[in-house]
C-alpha positions, 0 to 999 in steps of 0.5 A, spaced: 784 370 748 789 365 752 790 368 759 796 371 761 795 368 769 796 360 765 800 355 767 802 348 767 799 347 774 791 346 775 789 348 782 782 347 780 782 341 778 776 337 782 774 342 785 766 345 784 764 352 782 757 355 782 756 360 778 749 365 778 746 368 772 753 365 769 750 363 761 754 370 758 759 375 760 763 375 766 760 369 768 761 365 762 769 368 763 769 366 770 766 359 768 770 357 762 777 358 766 776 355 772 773 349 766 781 349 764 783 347 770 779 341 770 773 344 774 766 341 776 762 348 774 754 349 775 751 354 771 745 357 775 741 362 770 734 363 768 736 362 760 735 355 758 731 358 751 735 363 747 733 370 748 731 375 742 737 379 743 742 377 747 746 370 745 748 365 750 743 360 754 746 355 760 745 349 756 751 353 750 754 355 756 755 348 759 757 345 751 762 352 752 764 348 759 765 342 757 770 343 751 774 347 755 776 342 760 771 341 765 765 338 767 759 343 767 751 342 770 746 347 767 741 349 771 735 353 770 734 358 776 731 364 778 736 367 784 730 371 787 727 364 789 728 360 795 726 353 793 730 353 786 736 356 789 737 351 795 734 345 790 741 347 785 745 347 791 743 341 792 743 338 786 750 341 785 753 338 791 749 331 789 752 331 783 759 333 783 760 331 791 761 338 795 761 345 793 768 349 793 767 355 790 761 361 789 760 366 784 754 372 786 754 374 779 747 375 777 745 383 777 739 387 775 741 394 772 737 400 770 741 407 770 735 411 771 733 417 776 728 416 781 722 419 777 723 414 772 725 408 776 719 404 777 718 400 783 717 394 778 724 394 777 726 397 783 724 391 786 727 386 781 734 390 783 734 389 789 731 382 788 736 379 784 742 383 787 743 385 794 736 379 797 740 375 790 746 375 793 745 374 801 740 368 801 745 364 794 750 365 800 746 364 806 745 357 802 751 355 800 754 356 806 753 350 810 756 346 804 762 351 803 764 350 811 765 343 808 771 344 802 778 345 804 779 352 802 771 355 801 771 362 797 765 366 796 765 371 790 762 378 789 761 381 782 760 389 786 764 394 787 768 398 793 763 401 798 765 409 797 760 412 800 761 418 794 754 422 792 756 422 785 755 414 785 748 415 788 744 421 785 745 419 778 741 412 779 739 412 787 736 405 786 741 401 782 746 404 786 742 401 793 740 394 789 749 394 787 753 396 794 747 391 797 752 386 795 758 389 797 755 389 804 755 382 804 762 382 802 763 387 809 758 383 813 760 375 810 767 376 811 766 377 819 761 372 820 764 366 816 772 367 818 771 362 823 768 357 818 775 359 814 770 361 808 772 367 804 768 372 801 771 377 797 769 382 791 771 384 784 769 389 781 773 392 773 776 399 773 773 400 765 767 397 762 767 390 760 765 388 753 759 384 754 753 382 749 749 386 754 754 392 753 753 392 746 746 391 747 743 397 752 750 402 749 752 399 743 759 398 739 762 404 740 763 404 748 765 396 746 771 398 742 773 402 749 771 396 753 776 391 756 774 384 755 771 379 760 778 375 760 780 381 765 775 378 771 777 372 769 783 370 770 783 375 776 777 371 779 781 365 778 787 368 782 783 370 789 781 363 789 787 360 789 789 364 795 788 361 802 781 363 804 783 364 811 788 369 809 785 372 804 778 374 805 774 381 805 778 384 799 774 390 795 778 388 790 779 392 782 781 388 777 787 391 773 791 392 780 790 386 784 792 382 776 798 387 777 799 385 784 799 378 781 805 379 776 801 381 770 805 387 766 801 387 760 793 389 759 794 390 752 791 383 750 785 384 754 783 391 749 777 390 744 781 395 741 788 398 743 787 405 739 780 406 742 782 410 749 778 406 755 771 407 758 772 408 766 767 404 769 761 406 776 764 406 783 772 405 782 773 409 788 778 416 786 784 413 791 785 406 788 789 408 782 791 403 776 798 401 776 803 403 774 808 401 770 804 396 766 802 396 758 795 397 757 793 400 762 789 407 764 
């Protein structure tokens, strides 16, 4: 779809994003519109051969990026290890020259009770998303100090502090809101450096390939697209990263906030009613007075 927050104007251009587990979904979403402005993106993934049941590797993805309009760099890496994520920062910095702009999108999910939720996969979890999260970030931070409007962005939700988002999957829960304690924590600390650490998360489930792949079709066509967090993504990094930092943000209200009146084109289908997503907080309401919305 074209994204209703389009312009003429290209405030991305040269400018280098570093992206994790970016190959498919969100990620690839984000990656492509920053690529239409013009933008270096660096696609940090562990798929570099085709998965048997999810499509999507960084080497497609990069071909994707390139296509529409941006220079791309496919590296493979594993968030949870130190070496090769401080070794694709600095490749990325070599290559295009600096570091603009970090995208914590990688994730782990497992919806299980705590009986059924083995500490393999508990520690995957919390591997990739909350210690993922923080040392991607602890790395970057150096390079980002150096770029004239440095963001940060968390792909994880508001911290509501509510029993019903916990007892279901007390682990994912933990692993998820561990990113969004980065937001909290990185925000303060770095607002000296004029970095600025942000988090999005979507009111309804996106369809993704992984959706259709644990759920299946039906919860798809009740879905919004990847498009929605896209050009919501690319908006907070056009804002000035010394203003606009520490933002638990949900993308329909802040796009609404924005100027955008209609959300009917980010439906997978208009006739279908749409599928809340985990952790929106009760008091942050969908806007008002907008076509497609809830």
């Amino acid at each position: 779809m074209t994204s209703q927050t389009d312009s003429t104007a290209k405030p991305l251009a040269g400018k280098t994003v570093f992206i994790t587990g970016g190959s498919r979904g969100i990620g690839l979403a984000i990656a492509l519109r920053c690529a239409r402005d013009g933008a270096n993106v660096a696609i940090a993934a562990k798929t570099s051969e085709p998965h048997a049941k999810l499509p999507g590797t960084i080497h497609e993805s990069a071909r994707e990026i390139e296509a529409a309009g941006g220079k791309a760099l496919a590296i493979q890496m594993d968030v949870r290890e130190e070496a090769q994520v401080a070794e694709a920062l600095a490749r990325t910095v070599e290559t295009f020259g600096g570091l603009d702009i970090l995208v914590n999108n990688a994730s782990a999910i497992q919806l299980t009770g705590t009986a059924a939720t083995d500490m393999k996969r508990y520690d995957l979890m919390h591997g990739v998303n909350a210690r993922g999260t923080f040392m991607t970030t602890k790395l970057a931070a150096p390079y980002l100090a150096k770029s004239a409007n440095p963001h940060v962005l968390m792909l994880s939700p508001p911290l509501d502090m509510k029993e019903k988002w916990f007892s279901p999957h007390v682990a994912y829960t933990m692993a998820k809101y561990g990113m969004s304690m980065c937001v909290l924590g990185f925000a303060g600390e770095f607002r000296r450096d004029g970095i600025a650490v942000n988090a999005l998360w979507p009111r309804t489930t996106i369809a993704t390939s992984a959706i259709r792949y644990v759920v299946g079709d039906q919860l798809m066509a009740m879905s919004r697209t990847p498009e929605i967090m896209a050009d919501a993504a690319h908006a907070i990094f056009c804002k000035s990263a010394r203003v606009f930092t520490g933002q638990f943000l949900i993308d329909d209200s802040f796009l609404a906030s924005e100027g955008v009146t209609d959300f009917l084109p980010y439906r997978v289908d208009p006739s279908k009613p749409l599928a809340p997503d985990f952790f929106v907080p009760d008091e942050m309401m969908p806007p008002s007075g907008v076509k497609g919305g809830i």
